[in-house]
C-alpha positions in Angstrom: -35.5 102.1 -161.9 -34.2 102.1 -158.2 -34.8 99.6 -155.2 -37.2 102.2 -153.6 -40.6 102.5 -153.3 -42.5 106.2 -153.0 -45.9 107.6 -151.2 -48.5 105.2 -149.7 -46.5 102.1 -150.7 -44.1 103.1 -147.9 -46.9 102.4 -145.5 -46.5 98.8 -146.3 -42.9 97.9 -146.3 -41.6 94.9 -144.5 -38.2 95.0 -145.5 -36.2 98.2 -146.0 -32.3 97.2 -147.4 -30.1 100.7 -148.0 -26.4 100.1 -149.1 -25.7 96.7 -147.7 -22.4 95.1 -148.7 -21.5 91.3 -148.4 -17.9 90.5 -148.3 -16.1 87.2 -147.2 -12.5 87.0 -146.1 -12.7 91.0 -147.3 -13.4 89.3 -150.9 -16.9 91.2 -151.4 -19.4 89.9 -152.7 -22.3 92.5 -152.9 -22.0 95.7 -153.1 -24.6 99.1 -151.8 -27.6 97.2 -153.4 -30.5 99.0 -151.6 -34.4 97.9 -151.9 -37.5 97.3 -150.4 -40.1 95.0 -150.4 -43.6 95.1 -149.9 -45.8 93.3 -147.6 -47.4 90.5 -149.7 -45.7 90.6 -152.4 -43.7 88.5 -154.5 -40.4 89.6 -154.7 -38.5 88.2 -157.7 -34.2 88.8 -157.4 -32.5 87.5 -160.7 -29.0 87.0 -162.1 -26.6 85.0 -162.9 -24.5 82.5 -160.6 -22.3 84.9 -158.8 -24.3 87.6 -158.8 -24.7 88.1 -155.4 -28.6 86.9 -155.2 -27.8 84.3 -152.4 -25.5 86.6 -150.4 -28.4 88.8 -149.9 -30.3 86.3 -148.4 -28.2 85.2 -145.9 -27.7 89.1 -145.0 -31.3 89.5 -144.9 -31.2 86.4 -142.2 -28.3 87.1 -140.4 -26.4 84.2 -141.5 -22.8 86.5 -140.9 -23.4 85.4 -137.2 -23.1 82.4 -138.1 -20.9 81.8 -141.4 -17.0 82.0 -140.5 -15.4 85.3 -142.5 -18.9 86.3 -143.3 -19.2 90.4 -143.3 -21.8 92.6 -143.8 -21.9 96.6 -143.8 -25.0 98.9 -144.3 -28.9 98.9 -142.7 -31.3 96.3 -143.0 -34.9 96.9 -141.3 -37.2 94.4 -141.1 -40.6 95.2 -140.3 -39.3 99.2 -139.0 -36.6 96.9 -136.8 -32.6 97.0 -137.7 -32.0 93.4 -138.0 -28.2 94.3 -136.9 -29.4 95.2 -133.6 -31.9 92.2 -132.6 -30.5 90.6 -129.8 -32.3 87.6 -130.3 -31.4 86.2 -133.9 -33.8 82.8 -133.8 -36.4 84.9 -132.7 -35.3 87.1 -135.9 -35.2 83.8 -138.0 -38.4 82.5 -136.9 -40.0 85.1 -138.3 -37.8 84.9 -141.5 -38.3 81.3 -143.3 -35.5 79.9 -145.4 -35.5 77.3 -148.1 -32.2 76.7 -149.5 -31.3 75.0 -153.2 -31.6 71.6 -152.4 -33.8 69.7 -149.9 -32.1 69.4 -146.6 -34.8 67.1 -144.4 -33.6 66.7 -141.0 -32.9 62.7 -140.7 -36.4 62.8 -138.6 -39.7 61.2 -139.5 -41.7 63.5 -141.6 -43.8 64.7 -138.8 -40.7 65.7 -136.8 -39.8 67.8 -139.5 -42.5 70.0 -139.5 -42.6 70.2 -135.6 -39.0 70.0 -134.9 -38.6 74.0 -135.0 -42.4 74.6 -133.0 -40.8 71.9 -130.6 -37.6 74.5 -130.1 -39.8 77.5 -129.3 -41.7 75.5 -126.7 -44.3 74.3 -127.7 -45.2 70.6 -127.1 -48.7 69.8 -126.7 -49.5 66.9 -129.4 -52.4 68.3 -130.2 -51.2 71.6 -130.9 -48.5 70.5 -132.2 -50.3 68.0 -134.3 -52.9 71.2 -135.8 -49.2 72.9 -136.6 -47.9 69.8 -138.7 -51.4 69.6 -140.4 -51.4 73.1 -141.6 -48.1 73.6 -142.5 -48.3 70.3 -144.8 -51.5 71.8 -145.9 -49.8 74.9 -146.9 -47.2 73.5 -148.6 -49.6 71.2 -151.0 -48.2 67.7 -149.5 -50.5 66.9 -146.8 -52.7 64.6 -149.1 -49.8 63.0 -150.1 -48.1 62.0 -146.6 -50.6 62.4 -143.8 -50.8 58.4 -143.5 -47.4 58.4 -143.4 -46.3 61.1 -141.4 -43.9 58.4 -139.6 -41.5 57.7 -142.3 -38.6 59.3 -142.8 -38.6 62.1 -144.3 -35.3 61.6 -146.6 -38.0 58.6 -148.3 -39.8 61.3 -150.1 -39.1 62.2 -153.7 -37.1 64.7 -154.6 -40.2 67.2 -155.5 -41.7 66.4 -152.2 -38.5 67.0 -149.8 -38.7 70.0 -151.1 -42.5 71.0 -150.6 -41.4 69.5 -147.0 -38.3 72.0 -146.4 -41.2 74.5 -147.0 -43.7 73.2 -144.9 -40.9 73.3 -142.1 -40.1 77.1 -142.8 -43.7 77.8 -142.7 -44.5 75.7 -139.4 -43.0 78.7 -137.6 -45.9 80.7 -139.4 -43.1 83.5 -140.6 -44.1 86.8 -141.9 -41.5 86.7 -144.6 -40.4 83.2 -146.8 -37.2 83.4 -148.5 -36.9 80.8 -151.4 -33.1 80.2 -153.3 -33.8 78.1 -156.1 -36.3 76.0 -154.8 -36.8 74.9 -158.5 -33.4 73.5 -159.0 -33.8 69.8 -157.5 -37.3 69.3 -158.9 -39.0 68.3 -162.5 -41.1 71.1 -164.2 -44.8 69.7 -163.3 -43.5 69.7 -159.6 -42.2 73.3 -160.2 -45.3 74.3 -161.6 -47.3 72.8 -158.5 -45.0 74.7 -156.1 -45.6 77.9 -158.1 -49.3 77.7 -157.0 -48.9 77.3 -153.5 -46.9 80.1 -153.8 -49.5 82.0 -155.4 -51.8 80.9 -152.6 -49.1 81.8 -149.8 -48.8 85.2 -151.3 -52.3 86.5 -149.4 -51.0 85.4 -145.7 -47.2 86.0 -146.1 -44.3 87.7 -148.1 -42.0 86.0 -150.5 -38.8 86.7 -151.8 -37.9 84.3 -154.9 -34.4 84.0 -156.0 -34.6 81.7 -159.3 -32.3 81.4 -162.2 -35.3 81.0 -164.6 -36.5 84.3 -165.9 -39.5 82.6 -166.9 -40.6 82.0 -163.2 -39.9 85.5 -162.2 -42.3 86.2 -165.0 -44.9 84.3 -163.8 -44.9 84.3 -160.4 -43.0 88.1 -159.3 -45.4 91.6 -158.4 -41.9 93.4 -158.8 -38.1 91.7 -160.3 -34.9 93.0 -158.9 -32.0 92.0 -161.6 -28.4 91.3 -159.6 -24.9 91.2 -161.6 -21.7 90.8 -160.9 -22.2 91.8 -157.2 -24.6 94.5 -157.6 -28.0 95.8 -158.5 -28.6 96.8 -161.6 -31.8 98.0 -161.4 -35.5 96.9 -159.9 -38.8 97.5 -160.9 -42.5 96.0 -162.1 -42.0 92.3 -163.3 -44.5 93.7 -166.5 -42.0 96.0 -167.5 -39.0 94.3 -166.6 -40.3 91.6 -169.2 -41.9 93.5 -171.7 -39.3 95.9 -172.9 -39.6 99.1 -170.8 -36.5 98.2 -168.4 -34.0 100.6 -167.8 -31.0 98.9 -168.2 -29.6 97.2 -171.3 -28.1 94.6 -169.1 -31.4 93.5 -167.7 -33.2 93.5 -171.0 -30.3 91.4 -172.6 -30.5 89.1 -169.7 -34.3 88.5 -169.4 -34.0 87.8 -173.5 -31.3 85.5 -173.3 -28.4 87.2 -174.8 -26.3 86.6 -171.7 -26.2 84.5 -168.4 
């Protein structure tokens, strides 16, 4: 199975990845992996560590602008635009949200947060800015939880909710695509499991790309599963038949079984 789609599905591509190479200090790190992915799906990329899987997101964000010795070769269109030629990059990254390993709150109440990136892009009315707080908290299942609070800092939360608050602040900018790297890593399974359904719910207004190390969450949560090693991608296709035998790849079948990684 290959990283492209055929007929209609085309019609609904929001992000189009042919040969893209990561390198750093000329040491690459990914290599001609090409994809797409589909408006409002969930997009499930695993592997092992070192595979590559967080390289790609950066790529997919522009992060070599930014990330010293960072290098990247190939096409990446995102929504029928090559990313490499948008002049404006937080324009580009406002409308790609981010949520990294572990939580990384701003030291800001929990409010400022949620509005310190709307605040950036100019918007300041309370009110408004209030409504945007609201719903992104709301979005990201934490609203009940804080919204008498919103004042405290942020770093007071628990571990599960900094991280439901890293995504409320990726979705405050209301992006049309939400990459996640192991959101799963810092929190304990019944917080995991709570995250997995907003991201079920999130999956109707926006697109997600989940990198996870547990095969298990791919399975439950990913329309299609891309599997990465050693740099590359081995193959991509329907998370049913990644999981159920009928991938077309060894590698990938020995992986998702637990033979290796």
């Amino acid at each position: 199975m290959n990283g492209t789609l055929q007929g209609s599905a085309q019609d609904s591509l929001i992000l189009d990845v042919s040969d893209l190479s990561v390198a750093y200090g000329g040491k690459t790190a990914l290599r001609n992996v090409t994809l797409n992915v589909v408006k409002n799906e969930i997009f499930g990329i695993i592997g092992p560590s070192g595979s590559g899987k967080t390289s790609f997101l950066k790529a997919i964000n522009r992060m070599d602008a930014m990330t010293p010795g960072m290098s990247t070769t190939g096409n990446i269109r995102f929504q029928g635009y090559d990313t490499a030629k948008w002049r404006n990059l937080y324009s580009l990254r406002r409308r790609i949200g981010v949520v990294f390993p572990l939580p990384t709150g701003l030291p800001l109440s929990i409010y400022e947060n949620v509005a310190f990136t709307p605040k950036i892009a100019g918007i300041h009315r309370k009110l408004e800015l209030d409504a945007i707080v609201e719903k992104s908290l709301r979005r990201a299942a934490l609203w009940d939880e804080v919204k008498d609070r919103l004042s405290s800092l942020g770093s007071l939360l628990s571990g599960g909710q900094q991280q439901r608050l890293t995504i409320a602040r990726a979705l405050s900018q209301d992006p049309d695509l939400l990459m996640l790297d192991e959101f799963s890593i810092a929190v304990d399974p019944v917080t995991t499991m709570r995250i997995e359904e907003v991201l079920r719910e999130l999956k109707n207004e926006i697109t997600i790309i989940l990198v996870t190390n547990l095969v298990q969450q791919a399975e439950r949560l990913a329309d299609r599963t891309s599997f990465f090693l050693n740099g590359e991608m081995v193959e991509v296709g329907r998370t049913v038949d990644i999981f159920n035998g009928k991938a077309s790849d060894s590698r990938t079948t020995d992986y998702v079984e637990g033979r290796f990684g």
